[in-house]
DSSP file (Angstrom, degrees, kcal/mol; ACC not computed):
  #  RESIDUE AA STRUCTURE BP1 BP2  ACC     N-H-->O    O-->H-N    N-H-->O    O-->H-N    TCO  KAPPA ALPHA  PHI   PSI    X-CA   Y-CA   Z-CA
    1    1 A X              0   0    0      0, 0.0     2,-0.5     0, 0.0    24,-0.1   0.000 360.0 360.0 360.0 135.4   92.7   84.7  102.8
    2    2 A X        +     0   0    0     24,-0.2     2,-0.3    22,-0.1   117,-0.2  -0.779 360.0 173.6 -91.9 116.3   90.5   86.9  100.4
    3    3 A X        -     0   0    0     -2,-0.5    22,-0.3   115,-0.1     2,-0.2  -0.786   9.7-173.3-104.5  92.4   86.9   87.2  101.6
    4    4 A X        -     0   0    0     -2,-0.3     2,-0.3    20,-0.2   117,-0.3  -0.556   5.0-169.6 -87.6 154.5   84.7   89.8   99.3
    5    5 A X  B     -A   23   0A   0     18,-4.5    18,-1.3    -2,-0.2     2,-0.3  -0.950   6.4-158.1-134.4 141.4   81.2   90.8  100.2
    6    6 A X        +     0   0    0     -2,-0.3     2,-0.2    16,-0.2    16,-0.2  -0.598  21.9 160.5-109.5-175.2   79.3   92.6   97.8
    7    7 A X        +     0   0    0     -2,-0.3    14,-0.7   116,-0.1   116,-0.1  -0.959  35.4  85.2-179.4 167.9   76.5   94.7   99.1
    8    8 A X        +     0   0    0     -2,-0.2    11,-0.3     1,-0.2     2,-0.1   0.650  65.3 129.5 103.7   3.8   74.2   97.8   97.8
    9    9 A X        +     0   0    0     12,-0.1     2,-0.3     9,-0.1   116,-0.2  -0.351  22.3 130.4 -87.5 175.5   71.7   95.6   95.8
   10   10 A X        -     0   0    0    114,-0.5   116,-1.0   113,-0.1     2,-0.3  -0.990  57.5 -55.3 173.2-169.3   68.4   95.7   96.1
   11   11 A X        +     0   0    0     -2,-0.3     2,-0.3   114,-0.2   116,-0.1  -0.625  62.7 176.3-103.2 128.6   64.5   96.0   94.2
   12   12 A X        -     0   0    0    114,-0.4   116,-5.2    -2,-0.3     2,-0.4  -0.991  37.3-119.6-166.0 167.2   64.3   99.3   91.7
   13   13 A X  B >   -d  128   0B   0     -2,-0.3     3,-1.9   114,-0.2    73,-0.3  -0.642  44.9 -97.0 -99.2 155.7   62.5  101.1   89.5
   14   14 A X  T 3  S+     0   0    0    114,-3.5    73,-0.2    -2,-0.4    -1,-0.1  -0.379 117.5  37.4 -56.5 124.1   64.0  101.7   85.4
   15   15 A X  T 3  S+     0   0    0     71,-2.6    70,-1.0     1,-0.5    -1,-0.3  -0.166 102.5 111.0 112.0 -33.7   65.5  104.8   85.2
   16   16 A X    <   -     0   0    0     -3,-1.9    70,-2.3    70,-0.3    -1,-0.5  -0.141  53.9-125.6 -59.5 157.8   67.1  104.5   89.0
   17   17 A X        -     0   0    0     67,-0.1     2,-0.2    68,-0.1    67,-0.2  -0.470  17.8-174.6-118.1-149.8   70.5  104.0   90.4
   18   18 A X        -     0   0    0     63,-0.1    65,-0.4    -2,-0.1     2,-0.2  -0.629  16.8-154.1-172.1 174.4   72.6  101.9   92.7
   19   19 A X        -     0   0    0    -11,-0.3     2,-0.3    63,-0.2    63,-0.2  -0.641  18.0-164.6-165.8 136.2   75.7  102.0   93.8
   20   20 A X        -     0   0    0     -2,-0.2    61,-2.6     2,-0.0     2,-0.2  -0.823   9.1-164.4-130.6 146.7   77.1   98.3   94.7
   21   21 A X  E     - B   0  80A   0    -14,-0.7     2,-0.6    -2,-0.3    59,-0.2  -0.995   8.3-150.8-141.9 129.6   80.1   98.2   96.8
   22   22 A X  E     - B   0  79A   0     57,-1.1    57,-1.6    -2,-0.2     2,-0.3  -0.893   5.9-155.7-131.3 117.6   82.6   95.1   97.4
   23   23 A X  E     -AB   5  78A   0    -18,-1.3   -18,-4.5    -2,-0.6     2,-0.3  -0.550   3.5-161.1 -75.5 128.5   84.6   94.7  100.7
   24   24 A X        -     0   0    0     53,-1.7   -20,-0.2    -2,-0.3     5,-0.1  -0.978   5.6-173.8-129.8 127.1   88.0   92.6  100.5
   25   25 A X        +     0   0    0     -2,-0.3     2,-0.2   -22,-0.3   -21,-0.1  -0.280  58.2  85.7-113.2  40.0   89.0   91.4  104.0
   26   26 A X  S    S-     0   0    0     51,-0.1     3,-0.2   -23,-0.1   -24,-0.2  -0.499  85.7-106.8-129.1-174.9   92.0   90.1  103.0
   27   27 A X  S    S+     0   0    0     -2,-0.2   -25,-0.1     1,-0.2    -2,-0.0   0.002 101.9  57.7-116.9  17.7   95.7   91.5  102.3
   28   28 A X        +     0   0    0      1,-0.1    -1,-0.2     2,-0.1     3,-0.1  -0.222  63.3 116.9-136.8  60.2   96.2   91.7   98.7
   29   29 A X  S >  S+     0   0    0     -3,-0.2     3,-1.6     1,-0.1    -1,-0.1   0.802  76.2  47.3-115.9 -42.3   93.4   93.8   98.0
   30   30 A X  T 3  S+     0   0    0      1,-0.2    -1,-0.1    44,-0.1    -2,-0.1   0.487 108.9  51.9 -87.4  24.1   95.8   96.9   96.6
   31   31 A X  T 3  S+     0   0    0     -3,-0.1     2,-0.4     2,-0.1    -1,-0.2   0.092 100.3  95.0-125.0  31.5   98.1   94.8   94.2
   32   32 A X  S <  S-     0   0    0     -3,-1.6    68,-0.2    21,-0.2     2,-0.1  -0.965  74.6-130.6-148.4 135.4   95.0   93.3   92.6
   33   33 A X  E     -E   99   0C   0     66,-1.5    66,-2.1    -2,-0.4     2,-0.6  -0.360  29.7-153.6 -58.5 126.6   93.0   94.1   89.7
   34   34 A X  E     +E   98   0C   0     17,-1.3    17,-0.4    64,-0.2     2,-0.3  -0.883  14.4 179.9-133.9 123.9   89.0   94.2   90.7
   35   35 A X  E     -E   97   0C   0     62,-0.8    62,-2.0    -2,-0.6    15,-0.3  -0.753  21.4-142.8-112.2 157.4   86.1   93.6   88.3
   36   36 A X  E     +EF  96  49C   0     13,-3.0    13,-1.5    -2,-0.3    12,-1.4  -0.835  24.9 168.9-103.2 150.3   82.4   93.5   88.4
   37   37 A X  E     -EF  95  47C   0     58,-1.6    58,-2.0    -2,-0.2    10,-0.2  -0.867  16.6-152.1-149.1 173.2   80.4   90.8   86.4
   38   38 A X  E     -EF  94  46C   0      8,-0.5     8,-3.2    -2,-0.3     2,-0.4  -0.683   2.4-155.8-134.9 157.0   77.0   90.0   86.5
   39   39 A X  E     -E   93   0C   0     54,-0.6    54,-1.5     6,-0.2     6,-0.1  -0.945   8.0-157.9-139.0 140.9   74.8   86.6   85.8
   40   40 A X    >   -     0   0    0     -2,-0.4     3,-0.7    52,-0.3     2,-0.7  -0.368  38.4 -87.7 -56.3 166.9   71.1   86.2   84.8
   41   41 A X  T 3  S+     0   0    0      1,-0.2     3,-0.1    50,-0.1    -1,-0.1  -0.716 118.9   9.7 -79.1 148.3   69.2   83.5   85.2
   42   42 A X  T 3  S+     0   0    0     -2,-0.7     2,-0.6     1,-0.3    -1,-0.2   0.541 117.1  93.0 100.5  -7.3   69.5   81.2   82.2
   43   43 A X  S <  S-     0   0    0     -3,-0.7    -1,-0.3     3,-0.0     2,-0.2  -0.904  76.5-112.8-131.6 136.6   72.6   83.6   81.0
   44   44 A X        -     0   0    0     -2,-0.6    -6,-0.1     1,-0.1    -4,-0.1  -0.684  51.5 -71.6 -86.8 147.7   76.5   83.1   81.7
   45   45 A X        -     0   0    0     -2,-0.2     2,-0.3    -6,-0.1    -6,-0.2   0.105  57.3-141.5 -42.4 126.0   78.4   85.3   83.7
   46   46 A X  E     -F   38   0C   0     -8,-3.2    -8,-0.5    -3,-0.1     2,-0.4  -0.650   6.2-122.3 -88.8 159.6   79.0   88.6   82.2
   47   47 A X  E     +F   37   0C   0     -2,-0.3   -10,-0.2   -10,-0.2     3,-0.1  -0.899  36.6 156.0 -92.9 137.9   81.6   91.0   82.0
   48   48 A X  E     -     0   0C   0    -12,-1.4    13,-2.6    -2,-0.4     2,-0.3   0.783  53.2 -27.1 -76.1 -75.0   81.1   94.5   83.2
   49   49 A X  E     -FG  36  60C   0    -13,-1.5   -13,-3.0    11,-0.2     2,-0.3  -0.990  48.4-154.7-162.6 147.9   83.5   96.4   84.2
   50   50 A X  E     - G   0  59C   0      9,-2.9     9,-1.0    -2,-0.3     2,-0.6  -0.904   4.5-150.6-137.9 167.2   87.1   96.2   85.8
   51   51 A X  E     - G   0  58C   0    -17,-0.4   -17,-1.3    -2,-0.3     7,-0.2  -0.915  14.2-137.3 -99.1  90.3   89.7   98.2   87.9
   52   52 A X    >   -     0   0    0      5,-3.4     3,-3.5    -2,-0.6     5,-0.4  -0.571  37.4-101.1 -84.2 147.8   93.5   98.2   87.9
   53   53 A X  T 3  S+     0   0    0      1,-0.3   -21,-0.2    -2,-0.2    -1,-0.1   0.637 127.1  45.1   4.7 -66.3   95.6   98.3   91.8
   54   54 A X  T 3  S-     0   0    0      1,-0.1    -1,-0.3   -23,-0.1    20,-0.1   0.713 108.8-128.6 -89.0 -15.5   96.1  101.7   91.3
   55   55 A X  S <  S+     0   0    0     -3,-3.5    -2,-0.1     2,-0.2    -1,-0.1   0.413  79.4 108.7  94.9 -20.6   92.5  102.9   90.0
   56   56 A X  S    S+     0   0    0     -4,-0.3     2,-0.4    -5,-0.1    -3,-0.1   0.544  70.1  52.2 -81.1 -21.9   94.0  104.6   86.9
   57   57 A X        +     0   0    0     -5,-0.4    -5,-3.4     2,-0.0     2,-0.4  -0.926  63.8 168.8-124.5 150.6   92.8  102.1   84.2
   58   58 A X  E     -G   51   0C   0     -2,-0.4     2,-0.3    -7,-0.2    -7,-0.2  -0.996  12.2-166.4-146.7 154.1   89.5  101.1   83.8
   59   59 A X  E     -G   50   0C   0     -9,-1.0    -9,-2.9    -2,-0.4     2,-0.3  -0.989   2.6-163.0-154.7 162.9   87.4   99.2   81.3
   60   60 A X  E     -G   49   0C   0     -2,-0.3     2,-0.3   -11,-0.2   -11,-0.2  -0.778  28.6-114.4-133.4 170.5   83.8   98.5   80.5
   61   61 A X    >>  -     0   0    0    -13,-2.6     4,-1.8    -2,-0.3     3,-1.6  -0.689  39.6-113.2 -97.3 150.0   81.8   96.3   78.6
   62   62 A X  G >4 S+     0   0    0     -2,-0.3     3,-0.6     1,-0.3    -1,-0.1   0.960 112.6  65.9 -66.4 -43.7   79.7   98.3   75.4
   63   63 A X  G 34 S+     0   0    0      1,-0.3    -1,-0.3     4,-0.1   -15,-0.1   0.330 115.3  19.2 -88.7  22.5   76.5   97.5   77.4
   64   64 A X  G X> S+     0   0    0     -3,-1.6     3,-2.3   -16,-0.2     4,-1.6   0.320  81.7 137.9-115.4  -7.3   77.1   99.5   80.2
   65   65 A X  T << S+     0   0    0     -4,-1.8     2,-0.5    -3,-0.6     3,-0.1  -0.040  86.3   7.3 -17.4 145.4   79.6  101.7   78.7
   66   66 A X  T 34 S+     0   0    0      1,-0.2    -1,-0.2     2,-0.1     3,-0.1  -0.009 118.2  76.9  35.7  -1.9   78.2  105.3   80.3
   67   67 A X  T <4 S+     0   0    0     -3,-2.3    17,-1.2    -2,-0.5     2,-0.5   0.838  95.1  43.7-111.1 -77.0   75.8  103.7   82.4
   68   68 A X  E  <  -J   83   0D   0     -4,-1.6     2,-0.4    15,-0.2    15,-0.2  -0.776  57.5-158.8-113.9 128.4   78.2  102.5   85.0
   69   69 A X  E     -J   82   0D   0     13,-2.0    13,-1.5    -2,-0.5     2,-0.6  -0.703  12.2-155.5-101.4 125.1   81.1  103.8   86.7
   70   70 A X        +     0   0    0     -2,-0.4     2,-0.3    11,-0.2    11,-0.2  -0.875  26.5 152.5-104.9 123.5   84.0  101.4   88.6
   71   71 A X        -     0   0    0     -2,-0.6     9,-1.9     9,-0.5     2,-0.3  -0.951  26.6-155.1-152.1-161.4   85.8  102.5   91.0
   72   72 A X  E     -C   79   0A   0     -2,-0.3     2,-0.4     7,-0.2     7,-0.2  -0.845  11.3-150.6-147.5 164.9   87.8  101.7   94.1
   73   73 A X  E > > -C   78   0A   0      5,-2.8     3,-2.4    -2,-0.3     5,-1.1  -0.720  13.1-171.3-135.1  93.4   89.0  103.2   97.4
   74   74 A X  G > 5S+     0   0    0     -2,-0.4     3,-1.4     1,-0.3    -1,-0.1   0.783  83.1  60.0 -48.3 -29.3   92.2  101.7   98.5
   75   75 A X  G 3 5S+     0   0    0      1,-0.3    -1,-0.3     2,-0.1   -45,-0.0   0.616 119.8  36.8 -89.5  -7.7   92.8  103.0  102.0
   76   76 A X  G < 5S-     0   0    0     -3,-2.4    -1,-0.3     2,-0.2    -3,-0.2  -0.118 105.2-128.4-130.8  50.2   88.9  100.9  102.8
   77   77 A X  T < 5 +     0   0    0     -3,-1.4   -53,-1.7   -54,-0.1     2,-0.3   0.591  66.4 126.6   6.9  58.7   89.7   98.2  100.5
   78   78 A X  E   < -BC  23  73A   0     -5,-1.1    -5,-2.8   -55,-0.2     2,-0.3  -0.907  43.1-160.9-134.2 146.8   86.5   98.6   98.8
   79   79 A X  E     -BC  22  72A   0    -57,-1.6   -57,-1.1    -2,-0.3    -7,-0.2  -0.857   9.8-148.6-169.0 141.5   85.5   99.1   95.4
   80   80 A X  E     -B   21   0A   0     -9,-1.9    -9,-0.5    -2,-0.3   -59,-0.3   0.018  15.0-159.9 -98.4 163.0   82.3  100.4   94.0
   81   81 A X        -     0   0    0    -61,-2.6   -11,-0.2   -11,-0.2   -63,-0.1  -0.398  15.8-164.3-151.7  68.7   80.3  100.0   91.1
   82   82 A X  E     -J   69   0D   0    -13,-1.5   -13,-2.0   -63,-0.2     2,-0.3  -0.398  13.6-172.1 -45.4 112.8   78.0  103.1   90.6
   83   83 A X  E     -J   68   0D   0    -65,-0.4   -15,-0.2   -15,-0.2     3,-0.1  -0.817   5.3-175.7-141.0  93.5   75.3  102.2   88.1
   84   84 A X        +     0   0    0    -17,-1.2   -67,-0.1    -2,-0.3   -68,-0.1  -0.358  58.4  25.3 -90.5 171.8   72.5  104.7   86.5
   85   85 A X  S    S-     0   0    0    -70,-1.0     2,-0.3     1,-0.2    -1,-0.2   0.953  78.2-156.2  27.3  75.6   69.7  104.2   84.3
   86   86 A X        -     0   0    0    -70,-2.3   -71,-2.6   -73,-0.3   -70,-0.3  -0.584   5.4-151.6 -93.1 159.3   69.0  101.0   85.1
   87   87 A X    >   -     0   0    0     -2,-0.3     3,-5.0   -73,-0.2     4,-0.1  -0.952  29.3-115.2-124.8 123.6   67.2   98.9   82.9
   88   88 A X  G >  S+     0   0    0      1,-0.4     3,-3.4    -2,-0.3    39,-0.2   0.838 116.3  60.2 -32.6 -53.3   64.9   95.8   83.3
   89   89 A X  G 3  S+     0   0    0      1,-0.3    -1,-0.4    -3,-0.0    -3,-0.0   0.826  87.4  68.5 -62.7 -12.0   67.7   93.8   81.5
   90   90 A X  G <   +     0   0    0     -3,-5.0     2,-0.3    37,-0.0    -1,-0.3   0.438  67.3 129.2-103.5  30.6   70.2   94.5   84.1
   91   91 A X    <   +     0   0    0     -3,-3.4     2,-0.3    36,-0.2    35,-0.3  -0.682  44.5 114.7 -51.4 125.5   68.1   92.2   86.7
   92   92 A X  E    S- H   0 125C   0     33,-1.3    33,-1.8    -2,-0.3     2,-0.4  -0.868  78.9 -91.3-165.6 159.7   71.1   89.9   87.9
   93   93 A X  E     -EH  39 124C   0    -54,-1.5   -54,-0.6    -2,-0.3     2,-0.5  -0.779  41.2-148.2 -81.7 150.1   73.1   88.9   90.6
   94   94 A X  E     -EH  38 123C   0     29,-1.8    29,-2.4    -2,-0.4     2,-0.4  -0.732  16.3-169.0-109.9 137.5   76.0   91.3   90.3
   95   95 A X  E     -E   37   0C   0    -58,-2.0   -58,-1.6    -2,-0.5     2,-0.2  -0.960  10.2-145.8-142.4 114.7   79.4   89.3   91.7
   96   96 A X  E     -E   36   0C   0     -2,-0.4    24,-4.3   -60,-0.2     2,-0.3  -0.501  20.1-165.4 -78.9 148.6   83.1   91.5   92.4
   97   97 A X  E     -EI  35 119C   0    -62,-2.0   -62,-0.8    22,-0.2     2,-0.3  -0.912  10.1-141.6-149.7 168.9   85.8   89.5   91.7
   98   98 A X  E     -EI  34 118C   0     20,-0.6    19,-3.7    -2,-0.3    20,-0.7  -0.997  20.4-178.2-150.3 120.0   89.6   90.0   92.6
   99   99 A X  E     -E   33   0C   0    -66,-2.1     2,-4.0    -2,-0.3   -66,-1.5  -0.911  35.1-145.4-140.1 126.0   92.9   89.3   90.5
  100  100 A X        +     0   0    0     -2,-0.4     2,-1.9   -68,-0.2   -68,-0.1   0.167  43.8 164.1 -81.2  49.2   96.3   89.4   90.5
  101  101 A X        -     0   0    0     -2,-4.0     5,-0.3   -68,-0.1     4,-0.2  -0.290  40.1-113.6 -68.1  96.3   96.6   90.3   87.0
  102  102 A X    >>  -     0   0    0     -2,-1.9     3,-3.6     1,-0.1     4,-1.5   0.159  24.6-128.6 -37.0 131.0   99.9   91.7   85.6
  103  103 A X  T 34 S+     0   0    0      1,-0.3     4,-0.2     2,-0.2    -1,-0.1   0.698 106.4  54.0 -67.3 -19.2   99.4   94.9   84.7
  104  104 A X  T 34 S+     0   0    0      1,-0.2    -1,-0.3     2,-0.1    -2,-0.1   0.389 113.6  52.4 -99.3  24.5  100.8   94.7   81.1
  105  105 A X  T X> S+     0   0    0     -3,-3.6     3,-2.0    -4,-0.2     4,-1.1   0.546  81.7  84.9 -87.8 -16.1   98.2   91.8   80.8
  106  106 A X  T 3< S+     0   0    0     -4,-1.5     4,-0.5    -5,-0.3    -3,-0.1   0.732  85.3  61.6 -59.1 -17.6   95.4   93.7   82.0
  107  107 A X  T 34 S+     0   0    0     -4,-0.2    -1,-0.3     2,-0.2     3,-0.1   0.833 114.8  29.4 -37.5 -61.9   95.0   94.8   78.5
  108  108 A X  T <4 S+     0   0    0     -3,-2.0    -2,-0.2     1,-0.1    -1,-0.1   0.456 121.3  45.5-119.7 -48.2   94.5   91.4   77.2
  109  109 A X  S >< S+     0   0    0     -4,-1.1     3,-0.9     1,-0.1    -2,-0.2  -0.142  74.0 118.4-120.3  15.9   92.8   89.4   80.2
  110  110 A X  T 3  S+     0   0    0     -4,-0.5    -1,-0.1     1,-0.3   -51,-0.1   0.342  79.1  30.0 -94.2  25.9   89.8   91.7   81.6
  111  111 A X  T 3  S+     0   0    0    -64,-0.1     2,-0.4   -76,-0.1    -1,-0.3   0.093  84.7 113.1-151.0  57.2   87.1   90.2   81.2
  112  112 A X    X>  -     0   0    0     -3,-0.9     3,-3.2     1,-0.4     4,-0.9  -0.991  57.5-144.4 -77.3 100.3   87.9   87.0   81.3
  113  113 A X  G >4 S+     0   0    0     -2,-0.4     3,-1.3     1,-0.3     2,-1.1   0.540 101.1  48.5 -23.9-107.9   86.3   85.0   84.7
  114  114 A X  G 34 S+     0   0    0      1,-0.3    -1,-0.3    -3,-0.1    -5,-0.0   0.168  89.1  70.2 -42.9 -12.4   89.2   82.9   85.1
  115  115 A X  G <4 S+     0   0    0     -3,-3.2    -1,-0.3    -2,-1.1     2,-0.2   0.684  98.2  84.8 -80.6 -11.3   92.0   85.6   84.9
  116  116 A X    <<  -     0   0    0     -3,-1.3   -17,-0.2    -4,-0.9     3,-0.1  -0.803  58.7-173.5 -93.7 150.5   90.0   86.2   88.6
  117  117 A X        +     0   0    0    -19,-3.7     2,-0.3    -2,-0.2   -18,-0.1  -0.058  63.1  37.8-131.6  14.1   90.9   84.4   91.6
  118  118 A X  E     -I   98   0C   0    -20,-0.7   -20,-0.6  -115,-0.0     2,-0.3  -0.989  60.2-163.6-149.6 160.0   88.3   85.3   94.1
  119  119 A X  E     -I   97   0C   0     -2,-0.3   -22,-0.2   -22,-0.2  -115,-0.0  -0.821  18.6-126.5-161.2 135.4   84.9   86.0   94.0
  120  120 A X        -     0   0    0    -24,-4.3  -115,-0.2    -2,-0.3  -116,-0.1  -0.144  43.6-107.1 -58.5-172.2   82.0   87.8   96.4
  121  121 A X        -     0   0    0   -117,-0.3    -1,-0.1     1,-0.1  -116,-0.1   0.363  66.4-118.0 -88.1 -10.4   78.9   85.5   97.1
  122  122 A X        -     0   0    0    -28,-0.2     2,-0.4     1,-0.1   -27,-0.2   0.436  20.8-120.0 164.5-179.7   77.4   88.2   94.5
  123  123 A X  E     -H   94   0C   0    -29,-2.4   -29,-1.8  -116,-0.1     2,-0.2  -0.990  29.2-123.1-112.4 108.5   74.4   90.8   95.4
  124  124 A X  E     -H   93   0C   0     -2,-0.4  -114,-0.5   -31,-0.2     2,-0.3  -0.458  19.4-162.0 -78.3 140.7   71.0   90.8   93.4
  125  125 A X  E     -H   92   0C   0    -33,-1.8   -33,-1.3    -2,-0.2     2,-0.2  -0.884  10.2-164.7-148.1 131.0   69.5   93.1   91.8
  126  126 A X        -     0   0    0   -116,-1.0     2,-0.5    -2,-0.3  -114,-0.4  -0.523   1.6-173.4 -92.5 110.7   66.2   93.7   90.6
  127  127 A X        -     0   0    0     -2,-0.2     2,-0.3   -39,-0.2   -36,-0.2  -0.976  19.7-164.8-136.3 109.2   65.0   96.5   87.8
  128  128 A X  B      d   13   0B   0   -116,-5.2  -114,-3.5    -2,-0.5    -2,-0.0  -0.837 360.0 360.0-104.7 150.5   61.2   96.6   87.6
  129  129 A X              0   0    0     -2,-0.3  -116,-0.1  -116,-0.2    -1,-0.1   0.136 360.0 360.0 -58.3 360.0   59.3   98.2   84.8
């Protein structure tokens, strides 16, 4: 069974960073694709950013595009989501998600919710002016 826990959120000022990290206690944690997306209130889940198994492909969404970096550490089934210059608009709760997405789909299907099949309990974070 896939449990993930996100963690690393917190109250910050614009122009600060983060670093969010999400724990998978589960067993499929290196044959599976892992994305971050984020929700406001009032706002549908966004896509962020995603991972493949191996860590070699990545993709971002244009509004964090340079901003935020994904990546993952296989041997602590963990994977990170490094995020500078943060911005009052990126107040959310931030939610890791976990997929067994074929890799010549990953293309095709990353940032689509449903093509994930797990999801943390997500983290908030808070970017004051």
């Amino acid at each position: 069974q896939v449990q993930l826990r996100e963690s690393g959120g917190g109250l910050v000022l614009a122009g600060d960073s983060l670093r969010l990290s999400c724990t998978d206690s589960g067993r499929t944690f290196n044959m599976s694709a892992m994305g971050w997306f984020r929700q406001a209130p009032g706002k549908e889940r966004e896509f962020l950013a995603t991972i493949n198994k191996s860590g070699e492909r990545v993709f971002y969404a244009d509004s964090v595009k340079g901003r935020f970096t994904i990546s993952r550490d296989n041997a602590e089934n963990t994977a990170y989501l490094q995020m500078n210059s943060l911005k009052p608009d990126d107040t959310a709760v931030y939610y890791c998600a976990q997929g067994l997405i074929p890799e010549e789909k990953l293309s095709y299907h990353f940032s689509s919710p449903p093509s994930y099949d797990d999801w943390g309990q997500g983290t908030q974070v808070t970017v004051s002016s």
